[in-house]
C-alpha positions as CSV (number, residue, x, y, z in Angstrom):
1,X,-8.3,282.9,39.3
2,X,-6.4,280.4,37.6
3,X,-3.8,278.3,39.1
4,X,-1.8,276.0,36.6
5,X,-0.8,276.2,33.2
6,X,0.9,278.7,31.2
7,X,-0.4,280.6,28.5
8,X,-0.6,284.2,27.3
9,X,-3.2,285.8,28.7
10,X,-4.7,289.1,27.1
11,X,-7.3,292.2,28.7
12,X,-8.5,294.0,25.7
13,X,-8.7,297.3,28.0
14,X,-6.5,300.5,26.5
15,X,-5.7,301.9,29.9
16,X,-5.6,299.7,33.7
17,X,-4.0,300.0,37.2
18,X,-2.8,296.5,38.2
19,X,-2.2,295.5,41.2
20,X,1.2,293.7,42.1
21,X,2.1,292.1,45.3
22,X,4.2,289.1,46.4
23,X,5.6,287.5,49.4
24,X,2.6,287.2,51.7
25,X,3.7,284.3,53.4
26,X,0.6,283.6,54.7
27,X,0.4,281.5,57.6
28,X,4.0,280.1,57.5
29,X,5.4,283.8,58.4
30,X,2.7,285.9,59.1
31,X,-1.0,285.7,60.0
32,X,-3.1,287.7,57.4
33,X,-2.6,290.3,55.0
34,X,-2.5,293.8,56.2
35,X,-6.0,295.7,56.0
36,X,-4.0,298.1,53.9
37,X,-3.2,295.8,50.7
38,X,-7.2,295.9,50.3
39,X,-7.8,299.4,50.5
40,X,-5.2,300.4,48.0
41,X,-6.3,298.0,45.9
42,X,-9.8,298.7,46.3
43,X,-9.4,302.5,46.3
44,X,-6.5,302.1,43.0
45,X,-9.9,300.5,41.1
46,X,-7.5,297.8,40.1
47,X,-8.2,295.8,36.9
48,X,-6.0,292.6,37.8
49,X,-4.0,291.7,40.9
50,X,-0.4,289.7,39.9
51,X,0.7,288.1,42.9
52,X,4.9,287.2,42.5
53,X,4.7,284.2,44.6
54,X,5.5,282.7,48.1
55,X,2.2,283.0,48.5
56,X,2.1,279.8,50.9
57,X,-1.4,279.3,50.8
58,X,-4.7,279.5,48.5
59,X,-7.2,281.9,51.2
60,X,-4.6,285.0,50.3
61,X,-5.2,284.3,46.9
62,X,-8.9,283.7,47.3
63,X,-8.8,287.2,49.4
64,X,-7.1,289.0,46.2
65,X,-9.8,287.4,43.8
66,X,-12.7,289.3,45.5
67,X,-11.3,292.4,44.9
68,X,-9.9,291.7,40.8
69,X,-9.1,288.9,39.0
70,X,-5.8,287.6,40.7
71,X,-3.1,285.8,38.9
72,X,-0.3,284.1,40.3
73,X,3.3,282.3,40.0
74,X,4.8,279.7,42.5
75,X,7.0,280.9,44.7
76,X,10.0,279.2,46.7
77,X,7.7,278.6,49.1
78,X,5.0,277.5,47.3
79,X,5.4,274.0,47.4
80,X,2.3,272.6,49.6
81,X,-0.6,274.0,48.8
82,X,0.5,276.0,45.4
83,X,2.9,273.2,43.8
84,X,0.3,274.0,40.6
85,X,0.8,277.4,39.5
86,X,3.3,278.0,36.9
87,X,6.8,279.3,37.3
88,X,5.9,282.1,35.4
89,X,3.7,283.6,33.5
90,X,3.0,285.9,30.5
91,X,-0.1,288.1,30.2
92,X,-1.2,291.4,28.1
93,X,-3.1,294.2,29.6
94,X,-3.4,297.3,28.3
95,X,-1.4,296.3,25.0
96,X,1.6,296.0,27.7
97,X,4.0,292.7,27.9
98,X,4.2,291.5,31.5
99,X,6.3,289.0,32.1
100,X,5.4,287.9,35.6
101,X,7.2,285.2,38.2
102,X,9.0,285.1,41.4
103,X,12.7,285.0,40.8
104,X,14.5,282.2,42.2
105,X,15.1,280.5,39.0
106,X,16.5,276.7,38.8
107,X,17.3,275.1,41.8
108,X,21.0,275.5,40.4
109,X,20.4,279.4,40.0
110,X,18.6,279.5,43.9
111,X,21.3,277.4,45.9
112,X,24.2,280.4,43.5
113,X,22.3,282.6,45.0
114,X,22.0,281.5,48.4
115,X,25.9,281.1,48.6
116,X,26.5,284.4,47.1
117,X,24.1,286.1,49.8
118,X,25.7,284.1,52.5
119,X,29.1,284.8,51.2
120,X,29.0,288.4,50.2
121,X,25.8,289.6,52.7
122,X,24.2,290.5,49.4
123,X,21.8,289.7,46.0
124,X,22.0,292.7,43.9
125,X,19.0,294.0,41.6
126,X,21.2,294.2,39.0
127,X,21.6,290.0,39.3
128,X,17.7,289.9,39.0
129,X,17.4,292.4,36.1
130,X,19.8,290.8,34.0
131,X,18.4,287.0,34.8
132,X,14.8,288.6,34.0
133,X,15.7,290.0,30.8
134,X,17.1,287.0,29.2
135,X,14.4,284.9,30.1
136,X,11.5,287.5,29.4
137,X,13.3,289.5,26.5
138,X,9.8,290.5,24.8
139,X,8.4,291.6,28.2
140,X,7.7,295.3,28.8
141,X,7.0,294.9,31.8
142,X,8.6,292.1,34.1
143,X,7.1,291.9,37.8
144,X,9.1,289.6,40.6
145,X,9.4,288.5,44.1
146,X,11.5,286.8,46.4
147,X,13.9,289.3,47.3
148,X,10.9,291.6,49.3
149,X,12.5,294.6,48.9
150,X,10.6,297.3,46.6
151,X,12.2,298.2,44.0
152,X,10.7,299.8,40.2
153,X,13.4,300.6,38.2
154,X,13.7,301.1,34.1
155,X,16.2,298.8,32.7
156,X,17.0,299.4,28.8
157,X,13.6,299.1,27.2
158,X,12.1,297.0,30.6
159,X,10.5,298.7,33.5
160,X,11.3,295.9,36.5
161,X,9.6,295.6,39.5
162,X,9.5,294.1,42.7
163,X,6.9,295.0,44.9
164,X,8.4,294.0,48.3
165,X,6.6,292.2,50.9
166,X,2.9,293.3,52.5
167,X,4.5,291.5,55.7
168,X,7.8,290.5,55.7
169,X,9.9,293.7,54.5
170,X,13.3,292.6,53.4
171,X,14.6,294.8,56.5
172,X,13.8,295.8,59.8
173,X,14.1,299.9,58.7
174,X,11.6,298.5,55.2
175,X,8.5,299.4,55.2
176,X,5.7,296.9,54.7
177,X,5.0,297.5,50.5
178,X,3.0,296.7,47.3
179,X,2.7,298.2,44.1
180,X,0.0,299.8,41.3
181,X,1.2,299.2,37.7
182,X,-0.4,301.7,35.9
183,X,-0.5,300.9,31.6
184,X,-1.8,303.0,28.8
185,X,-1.2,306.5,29.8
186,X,2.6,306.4,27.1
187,X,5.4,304.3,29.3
188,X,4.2,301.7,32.0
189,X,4.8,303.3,35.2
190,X,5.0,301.3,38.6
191,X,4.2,303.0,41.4
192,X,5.3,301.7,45.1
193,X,3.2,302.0,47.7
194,X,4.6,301.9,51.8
195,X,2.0,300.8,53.9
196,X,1.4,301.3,57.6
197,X,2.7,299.5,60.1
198,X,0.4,296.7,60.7
């Protein structure tokens, strides 16, 4: 695992499963992550594990890293334990572009948001895509966070993804989520996973 700096980072593999997750919030909003997130992961074969931050602190990460090799951005909430990793991150597997970070942007960009979700009752994907496209405009592949709700969606030449949150779904009705990344067989596909209640 690495935890500061940022460089692009290549796999020489032709075909992987990745692993993506983000928003553990581990201990600030809950204890531990769900039994679940392992399995898949362990069961998926994984190559990687991307973590989209808010992480909170360094065991979850530790936890990912004996499974794959875990890479991670800093989250929001990041700001203890975690105040090293990058923002963001670029890495290649599978000859695939992955842009990966968490999605609040500039403080300026976070507090717009805030007021627009506090105004309006919402933050569209659409908000994200477009903000994620203009700052990662070589990725294939752009993986964020912060919003926890799932979502893995093809925008122009981008497939997006947000894996949601392992234990804080954006929504009561959510599901608990991750997601498997899956490179090399033609298009990158993401794959959502809904995990039991824990």
């Amino acid at each position: 695992m690495q935890i500061c700096g940022f460089k692009l980072e290549k796999s020489t593999v032709s075909k992987a499963t990745i692993g993506i997750i983000a928003d553990t919030h581990i201990p600030d909003r809950a204890r531990r992550l769900p039994p679940a997130v392992l399995e898949v992961f362990k069961q998926a074969n994984v190559a990687a594990i991307l973590h989209a931050g808010d992480i909170v602190h360094p065991r979850v990460l530790n936890r990912l890293a004996q499974i794959a090799p875990t890479y991670a951005v800093r989250g929001n909430r990041d700001f203890y334990f975690l105040r090293r990793l990058p923002l963001h991150r670029q890495l290649t597997f599978a000859n695939t572009k992955i842009a990966l970070w968490h999605g609040h942007g500039s403080l300026q960009e976070y507090i717009g948001e805030k007021i627009r979700y506090f105004t309006s009752g919402k933050v569209g994907f659409a908000d994200f895509a477009e903000r994620a496209i203009a700052t990662f405009p070589e990725a294939q592949v752009i993986i964020f966070g912060h919003t926890h709700y799932p979502i893995c969606e093809k925008v122009g030449a981008h497939l997006i993804c947000n894996p949601g949150s392992p234990t804080v779904p954006a929504f009561k009705w959510l599901a608990a989520s991750i997601a498997l990344l899956h490179l090399g067989e033609g298009e990158p596909r993401g794959e959502l996973i809904y995990l039991p209640y824990h």
